[in-house]
C-alpha positions in Angstrom: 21.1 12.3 7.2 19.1 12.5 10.7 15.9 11.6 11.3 14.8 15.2 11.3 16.3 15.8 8.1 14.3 14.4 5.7 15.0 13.9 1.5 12.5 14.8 -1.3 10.0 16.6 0.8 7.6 19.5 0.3 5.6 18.9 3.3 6.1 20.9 5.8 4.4 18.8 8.5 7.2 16.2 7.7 9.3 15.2 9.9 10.6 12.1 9.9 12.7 9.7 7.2 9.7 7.1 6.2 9.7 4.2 4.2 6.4 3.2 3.2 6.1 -0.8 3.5 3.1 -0.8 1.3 2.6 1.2 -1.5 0.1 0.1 -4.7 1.0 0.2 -8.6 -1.4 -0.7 -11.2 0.2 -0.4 -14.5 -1.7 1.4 -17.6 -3.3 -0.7 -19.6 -1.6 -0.4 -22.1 1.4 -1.7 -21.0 0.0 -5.4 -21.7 0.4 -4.2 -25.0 4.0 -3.4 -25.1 5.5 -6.0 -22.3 3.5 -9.2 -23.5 5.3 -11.2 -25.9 4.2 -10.4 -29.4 2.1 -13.4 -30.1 0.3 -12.4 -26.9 -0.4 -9.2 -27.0 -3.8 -9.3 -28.8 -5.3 -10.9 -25.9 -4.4 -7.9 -23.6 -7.1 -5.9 -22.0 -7.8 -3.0 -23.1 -9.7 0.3 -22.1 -13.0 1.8 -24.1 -13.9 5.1 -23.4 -17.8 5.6 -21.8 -19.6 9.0 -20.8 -20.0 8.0 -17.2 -17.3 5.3 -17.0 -14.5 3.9 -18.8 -14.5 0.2 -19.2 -11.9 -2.8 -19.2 -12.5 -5.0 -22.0 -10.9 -8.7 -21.8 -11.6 -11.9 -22.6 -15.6 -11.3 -23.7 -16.4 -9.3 -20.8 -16.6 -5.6 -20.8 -16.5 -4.5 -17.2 -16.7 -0.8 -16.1 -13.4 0.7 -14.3 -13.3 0.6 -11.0 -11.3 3.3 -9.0 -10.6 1.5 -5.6 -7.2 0.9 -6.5 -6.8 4.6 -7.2 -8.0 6.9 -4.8 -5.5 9.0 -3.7 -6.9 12.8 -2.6 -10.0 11.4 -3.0 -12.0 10.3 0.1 -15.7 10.3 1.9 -18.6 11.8 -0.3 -15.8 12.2 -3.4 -15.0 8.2 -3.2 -16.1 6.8 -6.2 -16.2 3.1 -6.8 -16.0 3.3 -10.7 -15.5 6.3 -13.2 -13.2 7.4 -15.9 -9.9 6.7 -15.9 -9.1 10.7 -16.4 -10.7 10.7 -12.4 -7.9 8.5 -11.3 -4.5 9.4 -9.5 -2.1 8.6 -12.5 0.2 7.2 -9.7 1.4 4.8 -12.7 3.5 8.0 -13.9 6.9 7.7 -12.4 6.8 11.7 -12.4 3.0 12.2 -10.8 4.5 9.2 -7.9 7.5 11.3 -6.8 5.9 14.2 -6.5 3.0 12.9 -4.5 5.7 11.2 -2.4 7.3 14.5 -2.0 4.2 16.1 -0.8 3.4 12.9 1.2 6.9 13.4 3.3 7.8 9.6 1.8 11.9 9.0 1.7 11.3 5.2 -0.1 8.4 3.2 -0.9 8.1 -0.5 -2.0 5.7 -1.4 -4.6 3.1 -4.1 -4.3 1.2 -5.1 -7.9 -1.7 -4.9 -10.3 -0.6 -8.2 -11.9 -1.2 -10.3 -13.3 -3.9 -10.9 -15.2 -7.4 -12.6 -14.4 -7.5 -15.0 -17.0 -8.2 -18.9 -17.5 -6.0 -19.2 -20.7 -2.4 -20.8 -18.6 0.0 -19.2 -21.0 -1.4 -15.8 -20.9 -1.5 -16.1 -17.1 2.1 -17.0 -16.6 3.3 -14.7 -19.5 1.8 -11.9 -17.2 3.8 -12.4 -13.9 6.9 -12.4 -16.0 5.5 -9.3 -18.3 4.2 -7.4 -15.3 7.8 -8.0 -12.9 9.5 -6.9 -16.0 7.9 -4.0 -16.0 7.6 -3.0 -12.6 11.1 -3.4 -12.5 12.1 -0.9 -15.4 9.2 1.6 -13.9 11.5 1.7 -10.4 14.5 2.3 -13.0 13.6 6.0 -12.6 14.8 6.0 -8.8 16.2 2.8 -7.3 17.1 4.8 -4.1 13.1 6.1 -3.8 11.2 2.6 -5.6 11.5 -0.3 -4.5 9.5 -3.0 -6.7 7.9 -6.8 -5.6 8.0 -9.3 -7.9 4.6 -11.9 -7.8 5.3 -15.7 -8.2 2.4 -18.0 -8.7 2.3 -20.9 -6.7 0.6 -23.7 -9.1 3.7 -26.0 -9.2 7.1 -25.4 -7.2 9.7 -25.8 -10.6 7.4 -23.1 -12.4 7.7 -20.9 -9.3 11.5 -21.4 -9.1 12.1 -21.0 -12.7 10.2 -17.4 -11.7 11.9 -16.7 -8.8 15.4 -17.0 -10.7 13.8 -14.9 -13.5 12.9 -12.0 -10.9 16.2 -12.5 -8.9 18.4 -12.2 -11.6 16.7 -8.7 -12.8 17.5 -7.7 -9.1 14.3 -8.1 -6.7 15.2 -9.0 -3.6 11.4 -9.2 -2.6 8.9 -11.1 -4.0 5.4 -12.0 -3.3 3.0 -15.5 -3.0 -0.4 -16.4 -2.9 -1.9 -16.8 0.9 -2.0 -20.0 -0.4 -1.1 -22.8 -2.9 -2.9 -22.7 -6.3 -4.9 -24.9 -8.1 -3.0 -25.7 -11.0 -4.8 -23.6 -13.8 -4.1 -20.7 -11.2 -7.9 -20.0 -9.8 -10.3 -22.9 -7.6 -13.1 -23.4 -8.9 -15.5 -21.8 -6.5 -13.7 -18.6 -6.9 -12.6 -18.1 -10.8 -15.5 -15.8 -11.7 -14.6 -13.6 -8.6 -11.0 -14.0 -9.1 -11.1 -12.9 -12.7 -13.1 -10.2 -12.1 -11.1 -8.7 -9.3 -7.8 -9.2 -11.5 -5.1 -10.1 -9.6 -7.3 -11.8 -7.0 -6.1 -15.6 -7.7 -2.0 -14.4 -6.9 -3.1 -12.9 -3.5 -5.2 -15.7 -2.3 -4.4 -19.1 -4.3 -7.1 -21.8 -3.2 -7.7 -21.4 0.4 -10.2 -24.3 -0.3 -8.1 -26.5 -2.1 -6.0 -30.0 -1.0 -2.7 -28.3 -0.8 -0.9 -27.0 1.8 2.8 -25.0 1.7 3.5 -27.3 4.5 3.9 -30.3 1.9 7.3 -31.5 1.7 7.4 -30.4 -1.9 7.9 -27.0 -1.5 10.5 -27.1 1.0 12.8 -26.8 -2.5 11.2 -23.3 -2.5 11.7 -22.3 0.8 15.4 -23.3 0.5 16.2 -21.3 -2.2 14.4 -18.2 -1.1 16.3 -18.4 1.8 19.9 -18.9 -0.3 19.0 -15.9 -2.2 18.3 -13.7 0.8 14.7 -13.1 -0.7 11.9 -11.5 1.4 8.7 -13.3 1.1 5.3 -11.6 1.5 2.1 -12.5 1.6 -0.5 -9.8 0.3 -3.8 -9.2 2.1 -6.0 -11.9 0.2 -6.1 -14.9 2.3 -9.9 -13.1 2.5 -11.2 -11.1 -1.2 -13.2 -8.5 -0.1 -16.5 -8.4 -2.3 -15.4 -5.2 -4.0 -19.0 -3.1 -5.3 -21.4 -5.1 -2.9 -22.1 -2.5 -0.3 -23.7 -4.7 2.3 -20.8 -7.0 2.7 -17.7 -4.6 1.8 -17.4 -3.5 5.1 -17.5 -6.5 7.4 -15.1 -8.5 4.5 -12.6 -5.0 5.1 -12.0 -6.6 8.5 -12.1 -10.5 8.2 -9.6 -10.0 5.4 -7.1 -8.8 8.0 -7.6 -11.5 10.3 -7.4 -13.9 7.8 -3.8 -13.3 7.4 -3.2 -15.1 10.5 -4.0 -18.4 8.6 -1.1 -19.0 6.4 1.3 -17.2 9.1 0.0 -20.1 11.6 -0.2 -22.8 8.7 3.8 -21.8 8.5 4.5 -21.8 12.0 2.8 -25.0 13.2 4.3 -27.2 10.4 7.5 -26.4 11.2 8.4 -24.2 7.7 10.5 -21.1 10.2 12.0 -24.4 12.0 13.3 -25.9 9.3 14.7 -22.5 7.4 15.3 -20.3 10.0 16.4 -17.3 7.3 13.0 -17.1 6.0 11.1 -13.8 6.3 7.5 -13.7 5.8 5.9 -10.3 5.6 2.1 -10.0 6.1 1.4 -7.1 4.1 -1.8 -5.1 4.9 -2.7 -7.2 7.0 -2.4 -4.9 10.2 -0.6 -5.8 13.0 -3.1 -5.1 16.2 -3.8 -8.9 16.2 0.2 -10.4 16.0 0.4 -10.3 19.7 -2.9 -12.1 20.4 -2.2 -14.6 17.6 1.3 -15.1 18.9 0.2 -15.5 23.0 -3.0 -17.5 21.8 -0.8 -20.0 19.4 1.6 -20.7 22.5 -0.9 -21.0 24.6 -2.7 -23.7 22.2 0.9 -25.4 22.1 1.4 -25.8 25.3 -1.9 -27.7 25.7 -2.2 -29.7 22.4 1.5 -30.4 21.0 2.0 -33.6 22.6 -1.1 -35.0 20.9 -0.9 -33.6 17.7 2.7 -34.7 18.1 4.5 -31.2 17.6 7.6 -31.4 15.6 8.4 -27.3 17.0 10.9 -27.5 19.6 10.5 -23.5 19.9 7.2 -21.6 21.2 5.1 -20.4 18.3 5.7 -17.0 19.1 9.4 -17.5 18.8 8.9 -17.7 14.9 6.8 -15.3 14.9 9.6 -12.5 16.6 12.4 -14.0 14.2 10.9 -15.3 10.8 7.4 -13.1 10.6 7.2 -9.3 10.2 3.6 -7.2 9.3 2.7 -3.9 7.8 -0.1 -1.5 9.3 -1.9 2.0 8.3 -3.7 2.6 11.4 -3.3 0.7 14.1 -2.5 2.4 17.9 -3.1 -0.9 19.1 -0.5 -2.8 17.4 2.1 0.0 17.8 1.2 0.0 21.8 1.6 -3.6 21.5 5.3 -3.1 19.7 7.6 -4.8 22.7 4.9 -7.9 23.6 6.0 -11.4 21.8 4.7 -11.7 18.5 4.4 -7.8 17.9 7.9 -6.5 17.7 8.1 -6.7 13.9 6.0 -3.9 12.8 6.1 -1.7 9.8 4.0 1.3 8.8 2.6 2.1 5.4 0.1 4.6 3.7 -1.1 2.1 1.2 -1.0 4.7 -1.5 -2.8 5.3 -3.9 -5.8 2.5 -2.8 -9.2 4.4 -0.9 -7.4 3.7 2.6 -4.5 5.5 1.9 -2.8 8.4 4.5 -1.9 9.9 1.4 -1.7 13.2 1.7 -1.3 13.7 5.6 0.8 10.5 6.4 2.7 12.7 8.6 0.0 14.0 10.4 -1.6 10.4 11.0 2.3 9.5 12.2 2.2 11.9 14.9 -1.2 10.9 16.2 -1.0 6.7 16.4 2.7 7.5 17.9 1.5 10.0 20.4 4.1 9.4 22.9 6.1 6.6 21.3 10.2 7.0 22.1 11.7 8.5 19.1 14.2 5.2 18.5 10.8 3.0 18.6 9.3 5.5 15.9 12.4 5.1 13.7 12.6 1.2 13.9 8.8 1.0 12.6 8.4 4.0 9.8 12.2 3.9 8.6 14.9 1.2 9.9 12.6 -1.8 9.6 11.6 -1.8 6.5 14.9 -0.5 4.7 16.4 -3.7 6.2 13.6 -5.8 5.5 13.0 -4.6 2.1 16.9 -3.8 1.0 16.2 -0.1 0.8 19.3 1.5 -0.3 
């Protein structure tokens, strides 16, 4: 198939092949129900039915639904921060998915989570990375060729996150995705558990960004060398910042600071030598946008070239060396970055519609294709939207 011969599309302003490196799936509700082991399941959340809003009942709290996560079709006056769950895209249907990928001119998309759950109690929390990448997994059963699922790993103690990792690679991921950081070990710091609860799955994005631990300790080089035996592709979801969902003075200015936040954990892995010492690794910073991976990969050199003999650098490669072989990123809109596609640091580039979240392309991904690549050699425009992220992501 060329690249002007796209599958599964009704669009007719498509006209490339696309993967989308960063698509969103937030299971029903009741799936808890069904997936948690029996003795569990009693603790799932569940949904009760309000006139202005539905709300999410768990653990004591009854929270109203919020439709961030969402909001596909729906954007500027229509955007609604909470409703009814009857409002939302039901983009948890494998049948409503396809089609809107159909209409959106989307080939294959990978799947980044809603789990696991926000909870304190440590059995329920672990039971519901294992529930939620078992069922993620079967939900892609209906096209492995189109869905392409992530598996989440927490990152409390290295043997739990093996015995995990097995768990998900055995089912068939070949992707799977970490905290921004290590956690603390009952999964959430302390300064953050009421926020992290509340936001869900806000603890397995970030970790402890606060905390005493660091992926560069020794201990989870065990980690690092198994992901890389198994070929897995590591990614780290925007989180290394939680945007302060509902508070409308600070939503905004957190929407940017959590995409340069992501440089954090990239750096942490660069400078201590992790993409040295397993040169197979691939990191992907989801979300994350990719405007700032040249400046981050020019200023970190630059930094080096100054400071390593003092801080007595171990790297016997320039930072932005790790960052061309071991580090790749996923954008929505971002000219800047695409511009910026042959400069050291930038080259690994993928784009997404982050469907069905409130920044989603979804449905004119095409359209917003043609504008940010305005000019862009058709070979470039294949390697980012299609080529990259089937290799990167084992698309079949």
């Amino acid at each position: 198939m060329t690249l002007n011969e796209p599958a599964h599309i009704t669009n007719p302003a498509a006209r490339y092949r696309v993967v989308d490196a960063d698509t969103h799936i937030d299971p029903p509700h009741e799936m808890w129900v069904e997936y948690l082991p029996a003795h569990l399941r009693e603790l799932a959340p569940r949904i009760e039915e309000g006139e202005d809003c539905d709300f999410v009942v768990f653990e004591g709290r009854r929270n109203p639904l919020r439709m961030i996560s969402n909001q596909a079709g729906r954007a500027g006056k229509d955007f609604k921060m909470v409703g009814k769950r009857s409002d939302m895209r039901a983009a948890w249907l494998p049948s409503q998915r396809l089609a809107d990928m159909d209409q959106d001119g989307i080939a294959a998309a990978v799947l980044f989570g809603g789990g696991p759950l926000g909870t304190t109690n440590p059995e329920l929390y672990i039971a519901s990375f294992e529930t939620y990448n078992r069922w993620v997994w079967d939900f892609c059963g209906v096209d492995r060729h189109r869905l392409v699922p992530v598996a989440y790993l927490p990152m409390r103690d290295v043997d739990e996150t093996l015995r995990l990792l097995r768990q998900a690679a055995k089912l068939g991921f070949r992707t799977a995705n970490i905290p921004a950081f290590p956690q603390a070990t009952d999964g959430f710091s302390t300064s953050s558990v009421v926020k992290a609860i509340e936001v869900g799955k806000g603890a397995a994005l970030t970790g402890d960004p606060s905390g005493g631990r660091s992926y560069a300790e020794p201990a989870f080089d065990r980690l690092w060398a198994e992901v890389s035996e198994l070929d897995i592709t590591l990614t780290i979801h925007l989180g290394a910042r939680i945007p302060r969902f509902g508070d409308k003075q600070h939503i905004l200015p957190d929407m940017v600071m959590s995409k340069f936040a992501m440089a954090e954990p990239i750096a942490i892995a660069i400078f201590n030598g992790i993409f040295q010492r397993f040169p197979k690794l691939r990191f992907v910073c989801v979300e994350s946008g990719v405007g700032w991976f040249a400046f981050a990969a020019e200023y970190m050199d630059r930094t080096w070239e100054k400071q390593r003999y003092w801080t007595e650098s171990k790297l016997t490669e320039k930072p932005s060396f790790y960052m061309d072989r071991n580090v790749f990123g996923s954008f929505i809109n971002d000219r800047l970055g695409i511009l910026n596609r042959n400069a050291p640091g930038g080259r690994n580039i993928m784009w997404s519609s982050d469907y069905p979240h409130s920044e989603t392309t979804f449905p004119r991904s095409h359209e917003v294709i043609a504008r940010d690549f305005d000019g862009v050699p058709e070979n470039d425009i294949r390697e980012i939207i299609y080529d990259r992220a089937r290799r990167i992501y084992c698309v079949n």
